[in-house]
C-alpha positions as CSV (number, residue, x, y, z in Angstrom):
1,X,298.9,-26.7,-167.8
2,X,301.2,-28.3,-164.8
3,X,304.5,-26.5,-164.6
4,X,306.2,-29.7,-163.6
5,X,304.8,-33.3,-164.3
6,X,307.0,-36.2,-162.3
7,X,305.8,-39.1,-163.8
8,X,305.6,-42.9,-163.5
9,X,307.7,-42.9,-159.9
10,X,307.1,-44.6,-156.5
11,X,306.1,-42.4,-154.1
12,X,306.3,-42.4,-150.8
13,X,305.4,-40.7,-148.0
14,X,305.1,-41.4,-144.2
15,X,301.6,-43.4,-145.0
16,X,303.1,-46.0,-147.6
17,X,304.8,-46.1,-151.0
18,X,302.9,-46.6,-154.5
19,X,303.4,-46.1,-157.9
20,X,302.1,-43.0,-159.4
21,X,302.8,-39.4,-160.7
22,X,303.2,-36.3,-159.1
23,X,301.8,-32.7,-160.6
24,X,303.3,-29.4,-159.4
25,X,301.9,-25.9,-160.4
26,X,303.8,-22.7,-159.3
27,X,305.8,-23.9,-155.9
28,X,302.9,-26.3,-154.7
29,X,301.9,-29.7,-155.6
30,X,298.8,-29.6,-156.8
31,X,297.5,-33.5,-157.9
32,X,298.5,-37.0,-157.1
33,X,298.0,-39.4,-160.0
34,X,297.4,-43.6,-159.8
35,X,299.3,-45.6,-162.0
36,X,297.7,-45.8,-165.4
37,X,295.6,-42.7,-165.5
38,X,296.2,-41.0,-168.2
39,X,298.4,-37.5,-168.2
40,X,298.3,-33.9,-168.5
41,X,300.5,-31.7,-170.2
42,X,303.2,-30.0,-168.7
43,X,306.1,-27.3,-169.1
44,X,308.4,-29.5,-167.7
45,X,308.3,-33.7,-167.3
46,X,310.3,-35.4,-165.2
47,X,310.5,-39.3,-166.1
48,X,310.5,-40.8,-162.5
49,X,310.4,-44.4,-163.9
50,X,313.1,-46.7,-161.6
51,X,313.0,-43.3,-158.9
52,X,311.3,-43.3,-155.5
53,X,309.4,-39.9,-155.0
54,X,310.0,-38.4,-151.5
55,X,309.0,-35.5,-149.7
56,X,312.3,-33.4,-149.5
57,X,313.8,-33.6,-145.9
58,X,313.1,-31.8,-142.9
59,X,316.5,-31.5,-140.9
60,X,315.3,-30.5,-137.2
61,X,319.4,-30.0,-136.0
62,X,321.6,-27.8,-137.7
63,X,324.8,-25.8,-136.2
64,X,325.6,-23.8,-139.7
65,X,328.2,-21.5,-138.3
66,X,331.1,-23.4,-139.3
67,X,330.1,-22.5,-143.4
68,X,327.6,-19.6,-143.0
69,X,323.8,-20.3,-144.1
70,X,324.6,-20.2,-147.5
71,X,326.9,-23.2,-148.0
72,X,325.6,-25.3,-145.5
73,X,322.2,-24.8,-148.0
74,X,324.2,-26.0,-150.6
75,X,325.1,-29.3,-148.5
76,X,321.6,-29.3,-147.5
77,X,320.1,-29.5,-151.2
78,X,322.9,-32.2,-152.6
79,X,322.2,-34.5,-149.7
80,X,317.9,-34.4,-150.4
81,X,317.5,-31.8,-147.5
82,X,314.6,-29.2,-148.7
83,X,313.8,-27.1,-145.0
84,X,316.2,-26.6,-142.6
85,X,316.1,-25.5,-138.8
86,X,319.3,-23.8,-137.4
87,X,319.9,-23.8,-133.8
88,X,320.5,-19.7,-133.9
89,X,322.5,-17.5,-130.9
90,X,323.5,-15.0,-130.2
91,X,326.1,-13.2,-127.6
92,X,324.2,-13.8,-124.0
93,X,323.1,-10.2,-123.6
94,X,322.2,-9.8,-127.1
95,X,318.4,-9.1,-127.6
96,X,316.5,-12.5,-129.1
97,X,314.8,-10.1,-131.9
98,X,317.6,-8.8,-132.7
99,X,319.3,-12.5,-132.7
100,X,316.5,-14.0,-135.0
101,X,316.6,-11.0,-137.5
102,X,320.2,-10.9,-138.1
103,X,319.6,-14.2,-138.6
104,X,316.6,-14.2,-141.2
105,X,318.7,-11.7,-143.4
106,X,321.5,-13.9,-143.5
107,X,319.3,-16.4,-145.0
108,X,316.9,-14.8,-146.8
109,X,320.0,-13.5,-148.7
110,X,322.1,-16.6,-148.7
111,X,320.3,-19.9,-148.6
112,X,319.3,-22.2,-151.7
113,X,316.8,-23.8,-149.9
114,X,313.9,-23.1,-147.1
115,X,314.3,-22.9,-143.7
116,X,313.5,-21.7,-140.3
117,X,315.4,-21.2,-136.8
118,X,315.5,-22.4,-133.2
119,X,316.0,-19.5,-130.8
120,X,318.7,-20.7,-128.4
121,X,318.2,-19.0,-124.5
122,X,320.2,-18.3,-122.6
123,X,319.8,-18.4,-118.4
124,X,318.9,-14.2,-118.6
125,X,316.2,-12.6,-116.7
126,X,315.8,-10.4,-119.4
127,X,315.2,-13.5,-122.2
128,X,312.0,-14.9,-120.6
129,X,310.2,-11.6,-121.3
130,X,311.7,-11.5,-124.9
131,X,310.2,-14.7,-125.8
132,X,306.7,-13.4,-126.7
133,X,308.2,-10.7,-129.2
134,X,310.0,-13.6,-131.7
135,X,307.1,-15.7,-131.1
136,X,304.8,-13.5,-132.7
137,X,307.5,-13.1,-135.6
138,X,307.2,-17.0,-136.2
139,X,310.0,-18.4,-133.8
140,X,307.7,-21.1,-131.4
141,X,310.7,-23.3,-130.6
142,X,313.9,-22.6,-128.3
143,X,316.8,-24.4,-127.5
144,X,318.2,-24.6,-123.7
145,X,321.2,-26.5,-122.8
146,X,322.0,-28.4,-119.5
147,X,325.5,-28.6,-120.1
148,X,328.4,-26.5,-120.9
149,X,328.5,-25.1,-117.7
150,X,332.1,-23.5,-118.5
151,X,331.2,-22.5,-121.8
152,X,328.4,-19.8,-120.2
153,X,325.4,-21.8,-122.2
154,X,323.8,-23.8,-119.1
155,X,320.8,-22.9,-117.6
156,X,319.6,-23.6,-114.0
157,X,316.2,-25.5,-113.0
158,X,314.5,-22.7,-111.9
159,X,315.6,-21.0,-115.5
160,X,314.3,-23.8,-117.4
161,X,311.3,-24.1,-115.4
162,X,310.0,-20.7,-115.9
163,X,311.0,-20.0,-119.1
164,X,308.9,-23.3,-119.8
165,X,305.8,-21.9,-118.4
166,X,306.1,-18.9,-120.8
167,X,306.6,-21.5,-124.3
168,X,303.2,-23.3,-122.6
169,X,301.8,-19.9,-122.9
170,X,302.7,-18.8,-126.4
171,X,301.9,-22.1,-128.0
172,X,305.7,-23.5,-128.3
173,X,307.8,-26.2,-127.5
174,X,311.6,-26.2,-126.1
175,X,313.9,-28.5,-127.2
176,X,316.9,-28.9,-124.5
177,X,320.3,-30.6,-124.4
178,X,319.6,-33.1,-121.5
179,X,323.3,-33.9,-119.8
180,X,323.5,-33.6,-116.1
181,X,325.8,-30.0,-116.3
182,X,327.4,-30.1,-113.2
183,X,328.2,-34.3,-113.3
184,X,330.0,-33.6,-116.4
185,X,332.0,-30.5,-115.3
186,X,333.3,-32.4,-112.1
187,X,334.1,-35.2,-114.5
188,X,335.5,-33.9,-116.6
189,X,338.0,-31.8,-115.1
190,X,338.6,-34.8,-112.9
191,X,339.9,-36.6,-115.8
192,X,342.3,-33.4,-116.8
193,X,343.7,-33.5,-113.3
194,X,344.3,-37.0,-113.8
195,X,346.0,-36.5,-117.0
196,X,343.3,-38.7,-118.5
197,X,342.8,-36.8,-121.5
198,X,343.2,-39.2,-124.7
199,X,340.1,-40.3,-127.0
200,X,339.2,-43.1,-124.8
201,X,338.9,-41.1,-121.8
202,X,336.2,-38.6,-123.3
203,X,333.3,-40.9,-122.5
204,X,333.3,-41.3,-119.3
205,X,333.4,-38.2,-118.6
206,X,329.6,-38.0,-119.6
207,X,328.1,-41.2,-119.0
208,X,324.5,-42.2,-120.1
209,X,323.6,-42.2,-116.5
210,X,324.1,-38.1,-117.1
211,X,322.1,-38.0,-120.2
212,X,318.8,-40.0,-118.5
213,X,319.1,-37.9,-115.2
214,X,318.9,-34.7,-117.5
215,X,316.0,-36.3,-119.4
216,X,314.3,-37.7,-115.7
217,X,314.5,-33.6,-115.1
218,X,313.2,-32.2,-118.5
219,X,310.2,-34.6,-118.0
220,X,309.4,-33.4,-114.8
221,X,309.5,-29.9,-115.6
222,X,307.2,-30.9,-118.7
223,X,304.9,-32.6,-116.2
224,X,305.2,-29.2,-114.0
225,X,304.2,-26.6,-117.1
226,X,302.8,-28.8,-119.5
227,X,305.0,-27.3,-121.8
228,X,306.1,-29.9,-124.6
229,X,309.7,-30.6,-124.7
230,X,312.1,-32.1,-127.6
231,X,314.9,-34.1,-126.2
232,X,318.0,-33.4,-128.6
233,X,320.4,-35.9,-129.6
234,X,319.2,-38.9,-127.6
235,X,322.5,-41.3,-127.8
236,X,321.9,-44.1,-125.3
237,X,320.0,-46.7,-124.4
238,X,319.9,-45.4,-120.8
239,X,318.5,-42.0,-122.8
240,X,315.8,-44.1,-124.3
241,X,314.9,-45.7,-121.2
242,X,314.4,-41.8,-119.5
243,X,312.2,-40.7,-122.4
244,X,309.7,-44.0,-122.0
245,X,309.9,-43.6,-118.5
246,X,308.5,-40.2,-118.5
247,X,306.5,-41.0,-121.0
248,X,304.4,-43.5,-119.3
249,X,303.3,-40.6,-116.6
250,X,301.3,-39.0,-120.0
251,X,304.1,-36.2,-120.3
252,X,304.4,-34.6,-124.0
253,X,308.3,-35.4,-124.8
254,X,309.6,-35.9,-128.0
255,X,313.0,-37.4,-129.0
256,X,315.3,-37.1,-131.4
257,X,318.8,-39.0,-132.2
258,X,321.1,-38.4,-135.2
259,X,322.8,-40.5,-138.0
260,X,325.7,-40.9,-135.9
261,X,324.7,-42.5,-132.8
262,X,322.9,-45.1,-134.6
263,X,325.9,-45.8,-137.4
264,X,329.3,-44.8,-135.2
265,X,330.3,-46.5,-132.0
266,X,332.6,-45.8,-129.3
267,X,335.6,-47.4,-131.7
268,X,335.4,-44.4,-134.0
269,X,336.4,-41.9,-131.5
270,X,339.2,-44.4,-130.4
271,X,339.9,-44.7,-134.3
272,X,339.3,-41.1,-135.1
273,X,340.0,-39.1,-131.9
274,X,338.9,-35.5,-132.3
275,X,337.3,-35.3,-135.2
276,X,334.4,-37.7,-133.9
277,X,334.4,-35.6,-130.5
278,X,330.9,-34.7,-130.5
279,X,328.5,-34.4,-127.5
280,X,327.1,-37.0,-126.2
281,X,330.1,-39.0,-127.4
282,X,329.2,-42.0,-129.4
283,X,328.3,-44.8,-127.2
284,X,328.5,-48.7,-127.6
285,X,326.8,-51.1,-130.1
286,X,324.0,-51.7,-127.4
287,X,322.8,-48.1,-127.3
288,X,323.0,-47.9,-131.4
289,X,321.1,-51.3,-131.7
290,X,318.7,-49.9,-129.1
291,X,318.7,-46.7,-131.0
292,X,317.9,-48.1,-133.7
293,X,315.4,-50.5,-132.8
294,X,313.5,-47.5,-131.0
295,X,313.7,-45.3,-134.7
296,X,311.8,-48.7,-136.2
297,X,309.0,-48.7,-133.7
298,X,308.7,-44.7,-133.4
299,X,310.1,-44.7,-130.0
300,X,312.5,-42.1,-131.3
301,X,310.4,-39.7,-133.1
302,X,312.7,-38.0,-135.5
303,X,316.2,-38.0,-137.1
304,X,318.4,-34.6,-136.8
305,X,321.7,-34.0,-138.3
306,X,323.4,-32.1,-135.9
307,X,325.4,-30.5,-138.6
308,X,328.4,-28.8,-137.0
309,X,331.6,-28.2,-139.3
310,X,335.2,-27.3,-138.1
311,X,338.5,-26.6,-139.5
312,X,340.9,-29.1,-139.5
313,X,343.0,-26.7,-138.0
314,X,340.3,-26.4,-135.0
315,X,340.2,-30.1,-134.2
316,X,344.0,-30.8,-134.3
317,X,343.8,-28.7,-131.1
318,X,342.1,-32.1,-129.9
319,X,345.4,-34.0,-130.9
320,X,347.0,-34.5,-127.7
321,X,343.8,-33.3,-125.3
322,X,340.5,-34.6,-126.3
323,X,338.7,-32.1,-123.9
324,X,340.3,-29.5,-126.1
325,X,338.9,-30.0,-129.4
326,X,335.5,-28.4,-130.3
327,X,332.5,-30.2,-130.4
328,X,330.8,-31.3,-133.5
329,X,331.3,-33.1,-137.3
330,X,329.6,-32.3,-140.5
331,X,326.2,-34.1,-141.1
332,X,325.2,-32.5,-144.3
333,X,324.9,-34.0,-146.7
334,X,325.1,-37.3,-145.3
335,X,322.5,-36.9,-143.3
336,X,319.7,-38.8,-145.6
337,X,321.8,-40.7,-147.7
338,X,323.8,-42.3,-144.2
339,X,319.9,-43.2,-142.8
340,X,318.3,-44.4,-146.2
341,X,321.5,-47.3,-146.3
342,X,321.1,-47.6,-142.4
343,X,316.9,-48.5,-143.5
344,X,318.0,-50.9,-146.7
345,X,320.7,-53.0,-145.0
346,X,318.4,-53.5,-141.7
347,X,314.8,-54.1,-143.5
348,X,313.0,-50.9,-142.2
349,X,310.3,-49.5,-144.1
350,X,310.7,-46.3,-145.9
351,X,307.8,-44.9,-145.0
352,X,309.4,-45.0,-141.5
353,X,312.1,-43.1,-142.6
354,X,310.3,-40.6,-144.5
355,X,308.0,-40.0,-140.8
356,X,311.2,-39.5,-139.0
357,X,313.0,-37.4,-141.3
358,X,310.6,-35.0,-142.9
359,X,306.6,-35.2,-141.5
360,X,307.2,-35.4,-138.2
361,X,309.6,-32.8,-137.7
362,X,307.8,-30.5,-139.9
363,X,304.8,-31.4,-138.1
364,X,306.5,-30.9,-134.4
365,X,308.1,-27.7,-135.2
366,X,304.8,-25.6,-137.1
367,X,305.9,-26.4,-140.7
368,X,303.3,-29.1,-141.2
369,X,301.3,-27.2,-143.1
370,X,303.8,-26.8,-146.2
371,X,306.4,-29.2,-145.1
372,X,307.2,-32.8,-145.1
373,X,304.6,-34.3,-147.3
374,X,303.3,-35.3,-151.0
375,X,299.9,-34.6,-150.2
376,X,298.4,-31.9,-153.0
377,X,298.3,-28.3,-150.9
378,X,302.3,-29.0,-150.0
379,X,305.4,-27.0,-150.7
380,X,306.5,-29.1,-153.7
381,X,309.4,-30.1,-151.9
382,X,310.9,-33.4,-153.3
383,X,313.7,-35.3,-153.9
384,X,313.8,-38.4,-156.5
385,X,316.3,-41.1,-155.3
386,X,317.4,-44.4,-157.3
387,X,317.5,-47.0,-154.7
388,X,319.5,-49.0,-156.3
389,X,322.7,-46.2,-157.1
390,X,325.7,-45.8,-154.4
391,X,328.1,-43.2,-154.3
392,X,331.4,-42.9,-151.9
393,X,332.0,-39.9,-150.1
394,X,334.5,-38.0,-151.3
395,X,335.8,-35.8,-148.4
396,X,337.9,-33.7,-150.4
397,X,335.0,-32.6,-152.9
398,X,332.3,-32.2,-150.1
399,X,333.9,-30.6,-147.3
400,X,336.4,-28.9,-148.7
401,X,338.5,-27.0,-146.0
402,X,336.6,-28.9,-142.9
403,X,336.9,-31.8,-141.0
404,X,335.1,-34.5,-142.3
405,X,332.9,-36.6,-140.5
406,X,333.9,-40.6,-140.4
407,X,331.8,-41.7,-143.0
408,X,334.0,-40.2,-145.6
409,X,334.9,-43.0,-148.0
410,X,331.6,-45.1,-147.2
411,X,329.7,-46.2,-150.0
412,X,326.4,-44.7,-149.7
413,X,322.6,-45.1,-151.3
414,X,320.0,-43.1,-151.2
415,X,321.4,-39.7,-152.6
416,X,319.1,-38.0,-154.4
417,X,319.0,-37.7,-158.5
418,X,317.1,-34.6,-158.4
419,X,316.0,-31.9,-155.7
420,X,313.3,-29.9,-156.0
421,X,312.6,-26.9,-153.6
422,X,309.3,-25.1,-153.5
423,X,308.9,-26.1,-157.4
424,X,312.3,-25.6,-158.8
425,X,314.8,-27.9,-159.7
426,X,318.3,-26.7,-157.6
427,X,319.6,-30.4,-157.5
428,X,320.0,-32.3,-160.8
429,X,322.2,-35.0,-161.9
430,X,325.3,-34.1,-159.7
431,X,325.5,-30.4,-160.3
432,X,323.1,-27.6,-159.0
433,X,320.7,-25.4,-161.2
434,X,319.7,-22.3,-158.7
435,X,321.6,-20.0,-156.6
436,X,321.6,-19.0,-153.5
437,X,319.1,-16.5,-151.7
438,X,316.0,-18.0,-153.0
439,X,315.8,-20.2,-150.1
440,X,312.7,-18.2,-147.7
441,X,311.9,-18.5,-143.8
442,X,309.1,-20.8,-143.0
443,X,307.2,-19.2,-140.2
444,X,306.3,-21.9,-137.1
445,X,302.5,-21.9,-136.3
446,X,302.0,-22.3,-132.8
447,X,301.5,-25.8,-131.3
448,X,299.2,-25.0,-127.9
449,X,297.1,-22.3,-126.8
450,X,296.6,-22.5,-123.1
């Protein structure tokens, strides 16, 4: 007997969307059925009759300092969000094993749902030779910035370079924050000098122009190592035009762009000042249109949150300095519902969506095997979403002590009814049925041997 039947729904995955029914036995699903064929018994049915049937969401991007693991997971679960990778640090000198266990405790002890971590490295001598030990625990990807020179967290090119030639060897993939560092530091504190240092003068201080040289780099360090790179946050159309540049030479580089740059423009940081601070800023409705049309043809490969949460406290520091506020807003969990509306009010496919934001990043980052797909074999990881239901966000109930992000009193679709980790139900009809700390770490297979 199935332990869950979810019948009579339209599923959809990142091949198409059909009617059918879904049958899940222990934390796997185990059968697909066609519309009409007849039924089995189960412990549980789930009448899925007016409900799309989803893989649950992959996030690739989260910053979950700002609530600790285990209420971000909470955020994660109400939003249709079902595997989770944090970017994860540590103090510079701080051993990566040591960083990435701390870490795994933290969630194996906290978090509702699954997830699994990006190792961020920092420009160390020392961190190169620590990369094989976390990759043998089941850490194959690793963030590197190019900015935030002041802030300790940039590397160099010859950093990058060789730690890249050690991810080629271990079967990995980097992901890196592609502004030119040093461009934006002499902007920047240009612009302080200048006592330019109101909402409309954050911008400029990192132009596009910085985001594709960074990328122009990346992809020539990819061509150098053959090591496969992830290009974070992509926010411009400049950005874009970088990543199909290098592209075109037969380089491996992925790209990824968030909720925000293709919803918000420039006008909300105007409107909202430091609460919409985030890096790269917003840019204009050219580079979201672009964006957007790039999401729609798979130019950008995926969709991350780039959940980062502050006090309101911490971004009134940003009240009468931009460059003082702390980067970041919270994208969970408006993460799916904020794209699903995006997809309905500009014609784009769901199976598109469902690519972006759940196979492809769990295909990219060595979850593929369990993650990010209906297929029988899978984690049953799904969410069930009425297409047709909205819902405004209500700041005050969701975040709670943070900063919201600007969508908070949009009207919304696409939040899910129900939201089913690895078999369980810990999502249902507005309130949650499971704790925390069953949420476990998905181990990343390597991508490449060389």
């Amino acid at each position: 007997m199935l332990d869950v039947l979810i019948r009579n729904g339209t599923l959809v995955d990142g091949q198409g969307q059909f009617r059918g029914s879904i049958g899940v036995s222990g934390s796997r699903i185990v059968v697909r059925y066609a519309e009409g064929a007849e039924l089995p018994a189960a412990r549980r049915v789930i009448d899925a009759d007016g409900l799309l049937v989803m893989p649950g969401i992959v996030d690739p991007h989260v910053h979950f300092y700002g609530e600790g693991m285990g209420d971000y997971s909470r955020l994660a679960a109400m939003g249709g969000v079902t595997t989770y990778i944090g970017m994860i640090r540590g103090e510079p000198d701080e051993p990566l094993p040591d960083v990435a266990e701390r870490h795994r405790v933290d969630g194996v002890a906290s978090s509702l749902v699954d997830f699994s971590f990006h190792v961020v490295v920092y420009d160390r001598e020392h961190s190169i030779g620590q990369l094989a030990e976390i990759a043998a625990r089941g850490y194959c990807s690793y963030k590197m910035f190019l900015a935030y020179k002041r802030r300790g967290m940039m590397v160099s090119e010859r950093f990058l370079f060789a730690a890249m030639e050690e991810v080629q060897r271990l079967g990995g993939i980097v992901l890196v924050h592609s502004e030119d560092g040093e461009l934006i530091d002499r902007l920047e504190q240009a612009a302080i000098a200048a006592g330019r240092v109101r909402p409309e003068d954050y911008a400029p201080t990192r132009p596009p122009e910085a985001e594709a040289a960074a990328i122009d780099m990346v992809g020539l360090a990819v061509q150098a190592t053959g090591c496969p790179a992830y290009i974070v946050h992509v926010s411009s159309a400049e950005g874009l035009t970088a990543v199909e540049r290098v592209r075109r030479r037969g380089v491996p580089l992925w790209a990824e762009t968030c909720p925000q740059y293709v919803l918000m423009g420039d006008e909300e940081l105007r409107r909202h000042g430091a609460s919409a601070r985030i890096a790269p800023p917003l840019r204009t409705d050219t580079d979201r249109r672009a964006l957007g049309t790039a999401l729609m043809t798979g130019a950008i490969n995926t969709v991350g949150s780039d959940h980062a949460s502050y006090s309101p406290a911490a971004k009134a520091k940003g009240r009468d300095n931009i460059f003082e506020a702390p980067f970041g807003m919270p994208g969970a969990p408006t993460h799916f519902p904020s794209m699903f509306t995006w997809a309905l009010e500009n014609g784009v496919a769901l199976p598109t969506l469902v690519r972006a934001m759940a196979e492809t990043p769990a295909r990219l980052f060595g979850l593929g095997a369990r993650k990010g797909s209906l297929t029988p074999g899978m984690d049953a990881d799904i969410i069930l979403v009425d297409p047709a239901a909205r819902q405004v966000v209500e700041a005050d109930k969701i975040w709670p002590g943070v900063c919201p992000n600007p969508l908070a009193g949009a009207s919304l679709a696409g939040w899910p009814k129900t939201t089913i980790s690895r078999g369980e139900v810990v999502w249902d009809d507005g309130q949650f049925t499971a704790s925390g700390g069953r949420g476990e770490l998905i181990p990343q297979m390597p991508r490449l041997r060389s």
